[in-house]
C-alpha positions as CSV (number, residue, x, y, z in Angstrom):
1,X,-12.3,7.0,3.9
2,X,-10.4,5.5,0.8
3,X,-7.9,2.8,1.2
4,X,-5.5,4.7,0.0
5,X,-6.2,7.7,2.3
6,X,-3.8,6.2,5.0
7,X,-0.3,5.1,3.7
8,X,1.2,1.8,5.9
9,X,3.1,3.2,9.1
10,X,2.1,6.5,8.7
11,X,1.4,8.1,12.1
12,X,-2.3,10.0,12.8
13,X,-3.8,12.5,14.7
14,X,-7.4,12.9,14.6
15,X,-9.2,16.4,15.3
16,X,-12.5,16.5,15.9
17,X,-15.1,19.2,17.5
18,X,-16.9,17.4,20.2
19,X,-16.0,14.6,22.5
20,X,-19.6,12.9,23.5
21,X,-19.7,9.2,23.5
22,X,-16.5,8.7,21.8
23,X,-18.1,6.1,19.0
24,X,-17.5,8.4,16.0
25,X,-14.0,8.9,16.8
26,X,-13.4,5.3,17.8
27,X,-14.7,3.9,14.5
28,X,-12.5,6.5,12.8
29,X,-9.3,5.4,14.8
30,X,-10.2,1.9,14.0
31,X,-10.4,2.4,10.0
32,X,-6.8,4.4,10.5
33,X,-5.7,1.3,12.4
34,X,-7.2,-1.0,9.7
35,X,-5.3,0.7,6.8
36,X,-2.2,0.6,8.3
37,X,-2.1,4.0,10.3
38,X,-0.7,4.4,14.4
39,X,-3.0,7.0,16.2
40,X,-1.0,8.9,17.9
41,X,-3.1,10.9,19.6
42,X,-6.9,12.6,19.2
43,X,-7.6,16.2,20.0
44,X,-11.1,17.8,20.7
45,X,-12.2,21.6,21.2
46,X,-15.0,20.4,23.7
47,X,-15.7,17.3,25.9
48,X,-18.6,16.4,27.2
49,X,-17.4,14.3,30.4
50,X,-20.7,13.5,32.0
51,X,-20.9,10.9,28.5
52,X,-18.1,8.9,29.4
53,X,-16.1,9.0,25.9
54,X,-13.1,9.3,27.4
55,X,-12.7,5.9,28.4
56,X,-13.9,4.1,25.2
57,X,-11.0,5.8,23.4
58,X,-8.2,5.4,27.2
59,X,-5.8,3.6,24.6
60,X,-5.1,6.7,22.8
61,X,-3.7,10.2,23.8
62,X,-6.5,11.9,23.9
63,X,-6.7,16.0,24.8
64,X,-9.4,18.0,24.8
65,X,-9.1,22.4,25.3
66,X,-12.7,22.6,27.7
67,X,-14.5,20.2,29.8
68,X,-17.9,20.3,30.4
C-alpha cells in the first residue's frame, strides 16, 4: 500500500473473500490505521468460524454473507 493510498481521516471499508484467521485483514486494517484511515467496518463473502478470526479483528464491524 502507498502512503498516499489512504488520505488522513478518511473513513475505510475493507472487502475481502475469506475470513480464516483474521491476520491478513488485521495487518491491512492496521496500515489503514497507520496512514491515517478509521475502519469502519470489514466485509467477507465466507467465514470460516471454526478458525477464530472473528475475534482478532472484535474491534471492528465486521460481516460476513456465509458461515462455515
Amino acid at each position: 500500500m502507498n502512503a498516499d493510498a489512504i488520505a488522513q481521516g478518511a473513513r475505510v471499508v475493507i472487502h475481502d473473500d475469506v475470513l480464516a484467521t483474521g491476520g491478513t485483514v488485521n495487518a491491512i486494517a492496521g496500515l489503514v490505521e497507520q496512514l491515517g484511515g478509521h475502519v469502519v467496518g470489514i466485509n467477507f463473502v465466507i467465514e470460516l468460524t471454526f478458525l477464530g478470526g472473528r475475534e482478532k479483528l472484535s474491534q471492528y464491524d465486521l460481516h460476513a454473507l456465509i458461515a462455515y
